[in-house]
C-alpha positions as CSV (number, residue, x, y, z in Angstrom):
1,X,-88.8,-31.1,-89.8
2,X,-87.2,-32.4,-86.6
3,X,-83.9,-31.4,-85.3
4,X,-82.2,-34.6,-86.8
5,X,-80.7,-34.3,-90.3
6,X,-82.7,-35.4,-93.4
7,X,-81.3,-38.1,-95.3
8,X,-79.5,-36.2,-98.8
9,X,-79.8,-38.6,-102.2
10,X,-77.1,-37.7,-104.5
11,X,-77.5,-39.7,-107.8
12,X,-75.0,-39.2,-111.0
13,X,-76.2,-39.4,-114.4
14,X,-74.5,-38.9,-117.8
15,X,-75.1,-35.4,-119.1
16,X,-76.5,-35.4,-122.9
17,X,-79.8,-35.8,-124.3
18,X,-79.7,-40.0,-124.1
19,X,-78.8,-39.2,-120.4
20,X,-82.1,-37.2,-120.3
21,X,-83.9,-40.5,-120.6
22,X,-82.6,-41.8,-117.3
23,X,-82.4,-38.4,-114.9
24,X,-86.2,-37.9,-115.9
25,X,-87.4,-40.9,-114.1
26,X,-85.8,-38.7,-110.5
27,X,-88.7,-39.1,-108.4
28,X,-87.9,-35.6,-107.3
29,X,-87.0,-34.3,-110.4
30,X,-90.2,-35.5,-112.2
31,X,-92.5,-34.0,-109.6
32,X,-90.7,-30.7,-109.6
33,X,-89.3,-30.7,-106.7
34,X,-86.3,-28.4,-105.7
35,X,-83.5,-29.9,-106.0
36,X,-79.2,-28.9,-106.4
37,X,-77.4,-30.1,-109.2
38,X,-73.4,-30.2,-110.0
39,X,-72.8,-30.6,-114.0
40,X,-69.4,-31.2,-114.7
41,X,-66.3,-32.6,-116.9
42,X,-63.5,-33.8,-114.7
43,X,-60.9,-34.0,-117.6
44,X,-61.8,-30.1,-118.6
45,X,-61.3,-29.6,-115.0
46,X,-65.1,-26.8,-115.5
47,X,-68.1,-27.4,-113.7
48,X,-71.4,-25.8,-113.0
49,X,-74.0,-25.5,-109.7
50,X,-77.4,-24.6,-110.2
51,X,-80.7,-25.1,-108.4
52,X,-84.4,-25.5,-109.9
53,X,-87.5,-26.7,-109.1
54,X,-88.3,-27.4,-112.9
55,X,-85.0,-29.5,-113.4
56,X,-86.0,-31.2,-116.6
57,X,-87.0,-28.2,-118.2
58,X,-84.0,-26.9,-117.0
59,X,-81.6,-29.5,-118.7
60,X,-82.8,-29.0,-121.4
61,X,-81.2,-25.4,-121.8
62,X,-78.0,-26.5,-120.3
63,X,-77.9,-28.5,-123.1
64,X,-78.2,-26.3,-125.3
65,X,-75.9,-24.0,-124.2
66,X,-72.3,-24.2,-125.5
67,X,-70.3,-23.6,-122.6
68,X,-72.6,-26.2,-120.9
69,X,-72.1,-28.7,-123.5
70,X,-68.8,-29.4,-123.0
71,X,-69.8,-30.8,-119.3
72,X,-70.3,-34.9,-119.1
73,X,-71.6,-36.0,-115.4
74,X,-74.7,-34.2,-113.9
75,X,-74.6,-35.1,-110.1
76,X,-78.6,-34.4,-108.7
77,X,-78.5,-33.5,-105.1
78,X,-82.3,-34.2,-103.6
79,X,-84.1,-34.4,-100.3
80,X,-87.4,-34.9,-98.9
81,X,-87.2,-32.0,-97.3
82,X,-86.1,-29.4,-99.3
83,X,-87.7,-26.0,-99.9
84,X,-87.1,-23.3,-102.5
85,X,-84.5,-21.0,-99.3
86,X,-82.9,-24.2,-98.4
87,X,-82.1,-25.5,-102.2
88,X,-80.8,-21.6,-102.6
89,X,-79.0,-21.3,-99.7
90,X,-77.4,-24.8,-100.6
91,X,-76.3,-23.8,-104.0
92,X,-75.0,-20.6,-102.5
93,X,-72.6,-22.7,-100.2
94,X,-71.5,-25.2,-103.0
95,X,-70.7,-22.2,-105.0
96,X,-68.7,-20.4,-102.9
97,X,-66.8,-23.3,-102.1
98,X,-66.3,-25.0,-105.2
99,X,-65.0,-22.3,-107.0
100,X,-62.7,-21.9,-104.2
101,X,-61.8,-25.6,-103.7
102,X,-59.9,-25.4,-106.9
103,X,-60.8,-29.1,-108.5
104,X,-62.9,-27.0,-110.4
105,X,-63.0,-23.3,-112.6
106,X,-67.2,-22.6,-112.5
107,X,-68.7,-21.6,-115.5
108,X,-71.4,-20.0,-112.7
109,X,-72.0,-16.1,-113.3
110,X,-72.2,-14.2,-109.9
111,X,-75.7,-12.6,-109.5
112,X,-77.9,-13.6,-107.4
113,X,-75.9,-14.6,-104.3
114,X,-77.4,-13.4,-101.4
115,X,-77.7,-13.9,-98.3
116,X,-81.3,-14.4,-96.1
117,X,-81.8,-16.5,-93.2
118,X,-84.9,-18.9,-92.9
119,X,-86.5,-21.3,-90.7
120,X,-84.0,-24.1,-89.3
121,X,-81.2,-22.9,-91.5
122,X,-78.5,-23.8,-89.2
123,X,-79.8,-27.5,-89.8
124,X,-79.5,-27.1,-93.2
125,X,-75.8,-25.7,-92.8
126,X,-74.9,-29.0,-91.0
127,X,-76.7,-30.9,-94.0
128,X,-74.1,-29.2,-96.1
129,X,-70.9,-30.6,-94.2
130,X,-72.6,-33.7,-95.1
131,X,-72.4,-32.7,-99.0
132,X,-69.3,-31.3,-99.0
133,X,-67.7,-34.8,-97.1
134,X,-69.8,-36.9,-99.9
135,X,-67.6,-34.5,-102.9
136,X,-64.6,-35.1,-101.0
137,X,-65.0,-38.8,-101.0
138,X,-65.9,-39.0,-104.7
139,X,-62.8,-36.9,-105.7
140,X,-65.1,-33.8,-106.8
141,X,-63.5,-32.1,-104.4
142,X,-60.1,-31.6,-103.1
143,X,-59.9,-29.5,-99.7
144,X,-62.0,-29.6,-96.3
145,X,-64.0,-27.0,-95.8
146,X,-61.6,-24.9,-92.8
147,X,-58.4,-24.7,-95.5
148,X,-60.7,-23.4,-98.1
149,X,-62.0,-21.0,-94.8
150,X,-58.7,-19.7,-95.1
151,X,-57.8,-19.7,-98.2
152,X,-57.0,-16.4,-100.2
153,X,-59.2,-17.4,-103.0
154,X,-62.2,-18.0,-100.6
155,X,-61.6,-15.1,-98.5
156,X,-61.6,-13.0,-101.8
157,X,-63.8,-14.9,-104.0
158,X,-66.3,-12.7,-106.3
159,X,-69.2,-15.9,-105.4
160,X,-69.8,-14.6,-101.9
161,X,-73.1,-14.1,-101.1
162,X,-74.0,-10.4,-100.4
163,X,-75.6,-8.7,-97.4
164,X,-78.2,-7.3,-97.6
165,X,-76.7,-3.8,-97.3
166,X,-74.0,-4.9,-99.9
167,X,-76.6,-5.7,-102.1
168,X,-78.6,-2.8,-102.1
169,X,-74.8,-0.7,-102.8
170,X,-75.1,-3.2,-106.3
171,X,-78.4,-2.2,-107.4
172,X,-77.7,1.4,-106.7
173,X,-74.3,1.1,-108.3
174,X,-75.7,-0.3,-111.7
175,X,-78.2,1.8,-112.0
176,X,-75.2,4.7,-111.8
177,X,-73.3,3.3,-114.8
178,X,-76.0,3.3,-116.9
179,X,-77.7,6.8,-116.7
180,X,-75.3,7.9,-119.3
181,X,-73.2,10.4,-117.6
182,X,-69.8,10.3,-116.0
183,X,-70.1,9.7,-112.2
184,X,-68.0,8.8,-109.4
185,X,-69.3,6.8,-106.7
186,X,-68.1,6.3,-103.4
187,X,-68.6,3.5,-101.5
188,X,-67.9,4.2,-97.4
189,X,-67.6,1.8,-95.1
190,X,-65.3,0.9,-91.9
191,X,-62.4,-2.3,-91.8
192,X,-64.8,-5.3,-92.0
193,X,-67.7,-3.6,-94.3
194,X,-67.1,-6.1,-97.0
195,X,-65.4,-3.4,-99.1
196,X,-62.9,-5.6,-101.1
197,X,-65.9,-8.7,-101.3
198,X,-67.8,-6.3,-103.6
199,X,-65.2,-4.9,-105.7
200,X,-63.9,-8.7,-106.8
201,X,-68.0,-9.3,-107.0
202,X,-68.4,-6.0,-108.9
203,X,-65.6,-7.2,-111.4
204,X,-66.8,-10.6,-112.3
205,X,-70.5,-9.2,-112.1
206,X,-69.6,-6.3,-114.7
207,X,-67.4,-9.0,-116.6
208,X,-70.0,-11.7,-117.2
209,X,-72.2,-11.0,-120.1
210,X,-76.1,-11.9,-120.1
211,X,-75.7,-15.1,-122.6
212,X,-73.8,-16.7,-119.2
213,X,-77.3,-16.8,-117.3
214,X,-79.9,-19.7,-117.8
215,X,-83.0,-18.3,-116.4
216,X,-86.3,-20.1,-115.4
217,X,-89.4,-18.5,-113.6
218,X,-87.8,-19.1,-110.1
219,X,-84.9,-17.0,-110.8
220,X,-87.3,-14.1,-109.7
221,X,-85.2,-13.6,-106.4
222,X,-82.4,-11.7,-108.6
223,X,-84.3,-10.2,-111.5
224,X,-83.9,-6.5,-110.7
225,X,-79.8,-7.5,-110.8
226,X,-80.3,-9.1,-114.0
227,X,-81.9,-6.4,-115.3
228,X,-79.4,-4.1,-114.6
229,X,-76.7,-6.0,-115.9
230,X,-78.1,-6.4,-119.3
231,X,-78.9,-2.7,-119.4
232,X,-75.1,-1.7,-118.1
233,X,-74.1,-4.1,-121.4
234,X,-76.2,-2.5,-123.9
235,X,-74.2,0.7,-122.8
236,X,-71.4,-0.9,-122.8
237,X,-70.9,-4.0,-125.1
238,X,-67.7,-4.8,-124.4
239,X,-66.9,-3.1,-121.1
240,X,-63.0,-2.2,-120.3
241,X,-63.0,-2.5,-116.7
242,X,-59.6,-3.1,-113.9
243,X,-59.5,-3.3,-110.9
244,X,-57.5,-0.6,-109.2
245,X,-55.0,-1.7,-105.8
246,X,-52.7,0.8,-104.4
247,X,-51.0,-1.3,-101.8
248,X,-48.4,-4.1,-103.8
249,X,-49.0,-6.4,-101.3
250,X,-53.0,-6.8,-101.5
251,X,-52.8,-6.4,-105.1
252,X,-50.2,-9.1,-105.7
253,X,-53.0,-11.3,-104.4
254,X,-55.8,-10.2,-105.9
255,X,-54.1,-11.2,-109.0
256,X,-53.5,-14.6,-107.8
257,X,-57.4,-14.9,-106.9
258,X,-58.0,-13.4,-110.2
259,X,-55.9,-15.8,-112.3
260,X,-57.8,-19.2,-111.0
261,X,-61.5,-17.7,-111.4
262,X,-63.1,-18.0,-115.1
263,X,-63.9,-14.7,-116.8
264,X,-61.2,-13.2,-114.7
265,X,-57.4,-12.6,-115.2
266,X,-54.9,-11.6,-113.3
267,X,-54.3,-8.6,-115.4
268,X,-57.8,-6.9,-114.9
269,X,-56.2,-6.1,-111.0
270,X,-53.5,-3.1,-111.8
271,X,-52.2,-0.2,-109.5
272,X,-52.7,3.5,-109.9
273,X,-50.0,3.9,-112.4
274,X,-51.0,1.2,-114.7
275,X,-54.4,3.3,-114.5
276,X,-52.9,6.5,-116.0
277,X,-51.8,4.8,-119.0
278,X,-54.8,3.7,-120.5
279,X,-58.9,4.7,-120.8
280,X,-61.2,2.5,-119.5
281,X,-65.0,2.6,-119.1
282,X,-65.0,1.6,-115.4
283,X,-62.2,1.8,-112.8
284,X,-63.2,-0.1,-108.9
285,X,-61.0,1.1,-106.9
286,X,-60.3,-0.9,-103.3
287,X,-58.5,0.8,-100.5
288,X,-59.4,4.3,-102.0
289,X,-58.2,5.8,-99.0
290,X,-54.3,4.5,-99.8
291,X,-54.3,6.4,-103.3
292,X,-51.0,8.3,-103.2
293,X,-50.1,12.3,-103.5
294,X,-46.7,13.8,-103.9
295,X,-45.4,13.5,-100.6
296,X,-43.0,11.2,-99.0
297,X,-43.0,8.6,-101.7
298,X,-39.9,7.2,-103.2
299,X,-40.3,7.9,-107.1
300,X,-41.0,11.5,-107.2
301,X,-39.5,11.3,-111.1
302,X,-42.1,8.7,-112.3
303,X,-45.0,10.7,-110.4
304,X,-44.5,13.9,-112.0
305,X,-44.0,12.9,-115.5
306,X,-47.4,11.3,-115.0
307,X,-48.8,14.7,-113.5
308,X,-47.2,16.0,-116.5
309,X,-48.5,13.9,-118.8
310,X,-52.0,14.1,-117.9
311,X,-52.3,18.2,-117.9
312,X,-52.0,17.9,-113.4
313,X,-50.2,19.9,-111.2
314,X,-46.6,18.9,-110.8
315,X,-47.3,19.4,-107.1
316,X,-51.6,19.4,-106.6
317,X,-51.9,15.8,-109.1
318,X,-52.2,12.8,-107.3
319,X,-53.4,9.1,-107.9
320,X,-57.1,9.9,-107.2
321,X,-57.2,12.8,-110.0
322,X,-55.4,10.1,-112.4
323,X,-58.1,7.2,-112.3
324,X,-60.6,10.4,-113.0
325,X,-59.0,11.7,-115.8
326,X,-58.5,7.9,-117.2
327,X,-61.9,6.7,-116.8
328,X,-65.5,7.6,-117.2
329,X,-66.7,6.0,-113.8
330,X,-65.3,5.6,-110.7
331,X,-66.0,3.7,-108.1
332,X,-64.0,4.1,-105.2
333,X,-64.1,2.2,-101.8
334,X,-63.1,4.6,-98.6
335,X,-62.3,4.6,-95.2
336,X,-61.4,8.1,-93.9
337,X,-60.5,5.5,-90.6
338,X,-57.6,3.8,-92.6
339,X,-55.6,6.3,-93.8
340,X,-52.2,6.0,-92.1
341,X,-49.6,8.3,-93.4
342,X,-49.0,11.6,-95.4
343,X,-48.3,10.0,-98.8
344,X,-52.1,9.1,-98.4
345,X,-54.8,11.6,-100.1
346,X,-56.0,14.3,-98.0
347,X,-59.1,13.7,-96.6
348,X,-59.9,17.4,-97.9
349,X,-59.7,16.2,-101.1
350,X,-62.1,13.4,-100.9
351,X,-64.4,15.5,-99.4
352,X,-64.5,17.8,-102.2
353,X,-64.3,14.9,-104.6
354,X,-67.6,13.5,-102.8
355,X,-69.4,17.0,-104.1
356,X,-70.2,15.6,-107.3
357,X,-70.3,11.6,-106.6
358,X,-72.9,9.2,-105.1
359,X,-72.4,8.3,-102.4
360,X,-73.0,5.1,-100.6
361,X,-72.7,3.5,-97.2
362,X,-72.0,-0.2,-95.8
363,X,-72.6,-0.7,-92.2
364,X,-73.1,-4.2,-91.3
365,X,-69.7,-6.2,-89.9
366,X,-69.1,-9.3,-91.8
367,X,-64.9,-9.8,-90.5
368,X,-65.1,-9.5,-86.7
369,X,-67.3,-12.5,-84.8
370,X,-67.9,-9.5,-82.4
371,X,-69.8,-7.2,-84.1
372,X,-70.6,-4.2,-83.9
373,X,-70.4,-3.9,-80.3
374,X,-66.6,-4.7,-80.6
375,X,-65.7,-2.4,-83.4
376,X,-67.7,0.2,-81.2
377,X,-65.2,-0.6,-77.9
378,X,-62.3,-0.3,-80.2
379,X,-63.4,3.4,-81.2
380,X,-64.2,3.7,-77.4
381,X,-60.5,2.3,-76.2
382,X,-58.9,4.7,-79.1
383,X,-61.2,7.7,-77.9
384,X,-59.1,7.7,-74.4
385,X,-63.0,7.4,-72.5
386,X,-63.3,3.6,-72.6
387,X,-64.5,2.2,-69.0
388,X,-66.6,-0.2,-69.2
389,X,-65.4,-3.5,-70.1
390,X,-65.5,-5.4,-73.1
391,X,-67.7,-9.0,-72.4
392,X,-69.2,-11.3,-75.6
393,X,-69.4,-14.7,-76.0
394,X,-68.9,-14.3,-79.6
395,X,-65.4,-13.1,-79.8
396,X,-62.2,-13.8,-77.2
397,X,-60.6,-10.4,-76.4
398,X,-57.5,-10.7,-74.1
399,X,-54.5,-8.6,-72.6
400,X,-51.7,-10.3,-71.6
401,X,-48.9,-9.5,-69.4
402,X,-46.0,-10.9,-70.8
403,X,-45.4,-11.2,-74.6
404,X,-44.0,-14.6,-74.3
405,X,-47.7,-15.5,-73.5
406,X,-48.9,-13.8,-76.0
407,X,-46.9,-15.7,-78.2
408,X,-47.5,-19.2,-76.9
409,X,-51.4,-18.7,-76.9
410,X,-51.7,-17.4,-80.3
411,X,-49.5,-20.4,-81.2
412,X,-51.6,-22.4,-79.9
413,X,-54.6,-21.4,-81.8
414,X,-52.3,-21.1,-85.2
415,X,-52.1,-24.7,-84.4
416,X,-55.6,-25.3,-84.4
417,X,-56.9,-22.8,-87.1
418,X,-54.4,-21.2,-88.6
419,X,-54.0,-18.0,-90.2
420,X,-52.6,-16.5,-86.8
421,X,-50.0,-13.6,-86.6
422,X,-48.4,-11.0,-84.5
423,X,-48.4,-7.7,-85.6
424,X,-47.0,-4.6,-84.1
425,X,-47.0,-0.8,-83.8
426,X,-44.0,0.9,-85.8
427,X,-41.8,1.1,-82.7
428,X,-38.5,-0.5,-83.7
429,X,-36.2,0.2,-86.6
430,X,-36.2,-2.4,-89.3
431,X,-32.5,-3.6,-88.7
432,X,-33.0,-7.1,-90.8
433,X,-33.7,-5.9,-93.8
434,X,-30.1,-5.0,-93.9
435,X,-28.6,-7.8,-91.2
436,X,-29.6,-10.9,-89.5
437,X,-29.8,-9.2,-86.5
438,X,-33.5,-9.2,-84.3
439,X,-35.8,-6.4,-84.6
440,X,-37.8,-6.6,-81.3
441,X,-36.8,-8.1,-78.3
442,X,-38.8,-8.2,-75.4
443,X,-40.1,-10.9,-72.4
444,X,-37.1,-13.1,-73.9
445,X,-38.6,-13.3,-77.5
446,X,-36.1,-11.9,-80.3
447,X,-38.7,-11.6,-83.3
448,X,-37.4,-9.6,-86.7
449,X,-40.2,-7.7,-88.8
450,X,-41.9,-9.0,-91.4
451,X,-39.0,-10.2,-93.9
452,X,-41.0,-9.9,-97.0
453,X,-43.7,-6.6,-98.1
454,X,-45.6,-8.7,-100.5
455,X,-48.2,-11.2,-99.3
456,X,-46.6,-11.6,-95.9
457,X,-50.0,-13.0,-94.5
458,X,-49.2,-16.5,-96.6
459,X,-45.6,-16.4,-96.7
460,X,-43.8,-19.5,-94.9
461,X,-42.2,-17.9,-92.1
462,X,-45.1,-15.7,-91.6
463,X,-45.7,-16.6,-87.7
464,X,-42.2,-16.7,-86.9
465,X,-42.3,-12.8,-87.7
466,X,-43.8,-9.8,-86.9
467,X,-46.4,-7.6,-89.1
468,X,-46.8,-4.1,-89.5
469,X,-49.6,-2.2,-90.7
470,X,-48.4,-1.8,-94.5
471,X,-48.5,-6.0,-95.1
472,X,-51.6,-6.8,-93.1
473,X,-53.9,-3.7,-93.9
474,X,-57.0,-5.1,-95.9
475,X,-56.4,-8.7,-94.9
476,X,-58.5,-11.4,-92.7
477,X,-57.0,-13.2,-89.9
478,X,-58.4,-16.0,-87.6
479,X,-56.8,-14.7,-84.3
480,X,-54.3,-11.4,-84.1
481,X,-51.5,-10.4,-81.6
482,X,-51.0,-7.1,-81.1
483,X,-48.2,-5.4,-79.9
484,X,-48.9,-1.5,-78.6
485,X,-45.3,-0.3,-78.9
486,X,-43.5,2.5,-77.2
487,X,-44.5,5.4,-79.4
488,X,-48.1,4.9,-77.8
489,X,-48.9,5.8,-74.1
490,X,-51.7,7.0,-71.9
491,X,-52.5,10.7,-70.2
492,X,-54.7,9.7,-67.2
493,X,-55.8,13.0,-66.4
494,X,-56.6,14.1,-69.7
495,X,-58.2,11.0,-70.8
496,X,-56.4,10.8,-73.9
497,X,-53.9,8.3,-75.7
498,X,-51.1,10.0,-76.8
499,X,-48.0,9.4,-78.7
500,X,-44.2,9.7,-78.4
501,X,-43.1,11.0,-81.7
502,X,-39.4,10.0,-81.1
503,X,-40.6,6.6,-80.7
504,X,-42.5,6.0,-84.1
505,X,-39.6,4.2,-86.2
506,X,-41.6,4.4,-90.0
507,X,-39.5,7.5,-91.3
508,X,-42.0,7.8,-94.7
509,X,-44.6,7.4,-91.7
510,X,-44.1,11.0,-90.2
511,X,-41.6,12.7,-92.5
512,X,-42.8,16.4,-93.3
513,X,-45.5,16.3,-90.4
514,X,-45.3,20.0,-88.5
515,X,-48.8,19.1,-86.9
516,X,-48.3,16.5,-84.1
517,X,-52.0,15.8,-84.4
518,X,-51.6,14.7,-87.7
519,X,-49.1,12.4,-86.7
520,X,-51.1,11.0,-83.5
521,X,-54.3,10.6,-85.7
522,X,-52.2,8.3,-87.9
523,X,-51.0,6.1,-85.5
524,X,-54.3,6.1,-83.6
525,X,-55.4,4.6,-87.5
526,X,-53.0,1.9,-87.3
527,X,-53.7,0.2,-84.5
528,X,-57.4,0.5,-85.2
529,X,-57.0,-1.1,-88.3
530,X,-55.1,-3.7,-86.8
531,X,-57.3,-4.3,-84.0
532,X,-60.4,-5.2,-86.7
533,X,-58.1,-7.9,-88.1
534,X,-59.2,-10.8,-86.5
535,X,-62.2,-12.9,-87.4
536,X,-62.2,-15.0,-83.9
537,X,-60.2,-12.9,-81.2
538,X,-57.2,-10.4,-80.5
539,X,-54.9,-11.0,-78.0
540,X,-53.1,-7.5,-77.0
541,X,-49.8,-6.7,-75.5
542,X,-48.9,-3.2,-73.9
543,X,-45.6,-1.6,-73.5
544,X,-46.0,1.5,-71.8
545,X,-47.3,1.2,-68.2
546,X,-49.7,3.9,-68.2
547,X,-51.3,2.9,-71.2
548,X,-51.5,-0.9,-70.2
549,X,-53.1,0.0,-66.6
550,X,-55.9,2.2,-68.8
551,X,-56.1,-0.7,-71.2
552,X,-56.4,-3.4,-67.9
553,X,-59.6,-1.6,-66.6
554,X,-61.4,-2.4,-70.0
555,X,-60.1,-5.7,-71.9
556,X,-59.4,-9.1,-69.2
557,X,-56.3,-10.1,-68.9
């Protein structure tokens, strides 16, 4: 195969058994070659992607398959030089997309998806751009491909194709539930692991029963998922499975995602004290590490009647011993890393929770273009030790002198991608969210904190503001501006960031903290998390001299 892209047929033929008479006569489906297909009913607004390289055979049992039935137009996507990893690899893409384009609810179960590289895949990739312009042209599709890149419902879609590490966690996972005793598993893994991909693919994986799968002797690449699926639904039949969120503002989206995919609702994503109400067979938790005890929280009432309630300890109960006590597994996504204030568990705790659970690991960055040699420069800048500069082709690291530049480059690439925002440490008090006064003024900019707490990242005035940790913590970004406030600074001599308590402005942040330590190690957690935000690039501002001139030696400016 040369360099140059293959000419794609796409041919559309009704779908029903007279239809059969005319899609036979595909040169390429006749000779069983692999092929994509889109079946679909534009007035039911449902569609379904598949691939085979025994088509006609495979028809036939969409045919006779209920849901399938309902489906009019079959749309055969061929090329002479298809193979059995390009054909997947297609149908992965139109997958993920489609069922984020929104033209379209799939009728598509989830297993399967993963992700392998082969020869000339790149070319391939291009060949889909082609695809994907053809089903905007025919009105089978409604958005280009970078607005569904930044969509909420792409970015959190359960029809992502796993790593390979991700993977392996769902085998191992599966294979958990069903040996018939109660078990906890804990899945670790640091921002960007792809923690929050595979709980959304967990739920609609768990969610979809066998009778959704039209299987074929190619389908070998996913049989040991299958497998696993149909033995977790002998055990349980009809499975009672949520979603758990403890932060409002993630989980207020997750139930929009959830509303707009098939087999999903908006009502399977809940927070901690919808948990407590209820049994269920399976809670996922996401953000584990944000699960609340009785500390600095505002509804100390509602907290202890559900300690009370559920035999706890009016002051030892928290949010993690409630999703225990409510369900018979758990499986809980943690990142000691991203715990950023006292109302969150106890480490301690977690660790003696992890006594009796499985434990699982996911290692492979899938957020940051940088990889991990940027998420290991971040842990080097926040160690205090960092001194040799950060250099990659693959991700655009920058300090800048004056916030006003800041602003006006990440503007600039708002403008050209989108998804852009400024975030900052806690360093200034929230005055309006009581007046229309300015928050943070500095360099001549007069920007006010974020002015809404639930699904800031998509709110219209999003860029004109300024994020803090509690509305951007477990979202994507294309590019992120970061503000290191005054609470922050930089001992030379010791080597060591350290931080000005009098400084740090979040009052539930640091109220009842004796140990300054404690205190430092939370902040330290904010800005890591908000420095493994951005998919593209971070652009960094520094307000304490010291700090910046340390800072200057490692990232360009």
């Amino acid at each position: 195969m040369s360099d140059t892209l293959p000419a794609v047929q796409i041919n559309k033929y009704a779908f029903t058994k007279e239809g059969a008479v005319e899609y036979a006569l595909n040169a390429y489906m006749k000779n069983a070659w692999p092929i994509v297909y889109i079946i679909k009913n534009d007035n039911l607004g449902e569609a379904y992607v598949g691939e085979s390289t025994n088509a006609i055979n495979r028809m036939h049992q969409h045919l006779s398959n209920p849901d399938r039935q309902r489906l009019k137009d079959l749309l055969v996507i061929s090329c002479d030089k298809f193979n059995k990893s390009a054909v997947l690899d297609v149908e992965s893409e139109l997958i993920k997309y489609m069922s984020s384009d929104g033209r379209y609810k799939l009728q598509n179960a989830n297993a399967g998806l993963v992700d392998h590289n082969y020869y000339q895949r790149s070319l391939y990739k291009d060949l889909f751009h082609n695809i994907w312009q053809f089903l905007l042209q025919e009105n089978y599709a409604k958005n280009p491909l970078q607005r569904i890149d930044n969509s909420d419902l792409f970015k959190y879609s359960p029809f992502k194709a796993l790593n390979s590490d991700q993977h392996e966690s769902v085998l191992q996972i599966l294979k958990t539930l069903t040996l018939g005793s109660n078990q906890s598993i804990v899945v670790e893994g640091g921002a960007g692991t792809g923690k929050t991909i595979l709980a959304v693919y967990l739920m609609k994986l768990l969610n979809t029963q066998i009778q959704a799968y039209n299987l074929d002797d190619s389908d070998h690449v996913y049989a040991e998922e299958l497998l696993n699926v149909m033995q977790f639904h002998k055990e349980f039949p009809i499975p009672k499975i949520a979603l758990v969120v403890p932060m409002t503002s993630l989980r207020k989206t997750l139930k929009k995602v959830f509303g707009q995919i098939k087999g999903l609702s908006s009502g399977m994503v809940i927070g901690p004290s919808e948990a407590a109400k209820t049994r269920y067979d399976v809670l996922i938790v996401d953000e584990a590490h944000r699960l609340r005890q009785r500390k600095n929280i505002t509804n100390f009432g509602s907290f202890d009647e559900t300690n009370a309630r559920l035999g706890l300890d009016k002051y030892e109960g928290n949010e993690l011993d409630w999703i225990c006590k409510m369900s018979r597994h758990q499986i809980l996504f943690y990142d000691q890393g991203q715990s950023i204030k006292p109302s969150d568990i106890n480490p301690s705790h977690f660790a003696k929770h992890k006594w009796s659970a499985k434990i699982l690991q996911l290692k492979s960055q899938m957020r940051v273009q940088g990889g991990l040699d940027y998420i290991s420069f971040v842990d080097e800048v926040l160690s205090g030790k960092a001194s040799t500069p950060f250099a990659s082709s693959q991700y655009d690291l920058q300090l800048f002198d004056s916030l006003a530049d800041l602003y006006s480059a990440l503007r600039n690439k708002e403008e050209e991608l989108g998804l852009c925002r400024l975030l900052s440490g806690y360093s200034w008090e929230w005055k309006s969210q009581k007046s229309n006064v300015p928050d943070i003024e500095l360099d001549g900019l007069a920007l006010k904190w974020n002015s809404t707490n639930e699904d800031w990242i998509n709110s219209p005035n999003a860029f004109e503001e300024v994020g803090c940790i509690h509305t951007t913590q477990g979202y994507d970004l294309n590019y992120t501006g970061i503000i290191f406030g005054t609470e922050i600074t930089y001992d030379a001599k010791a080597q060591r960031i350290e931080i000005i308590p009098g400084n740090y402005k979040d009052k539930k942040g640091k109220q009842g903290i004796s140990d300054p330590e404690q205190l430092r190690s939370y902040i330290l957690n904010i800005y890591h998390t908000m420095m493994l935000r951005g998919i593209k690039g971070t652009y960094v501002y520094v307000c304490d001299a010291t700090l910046r001139e340390y800072v200057r030696g490692v990232i360009k400016s």
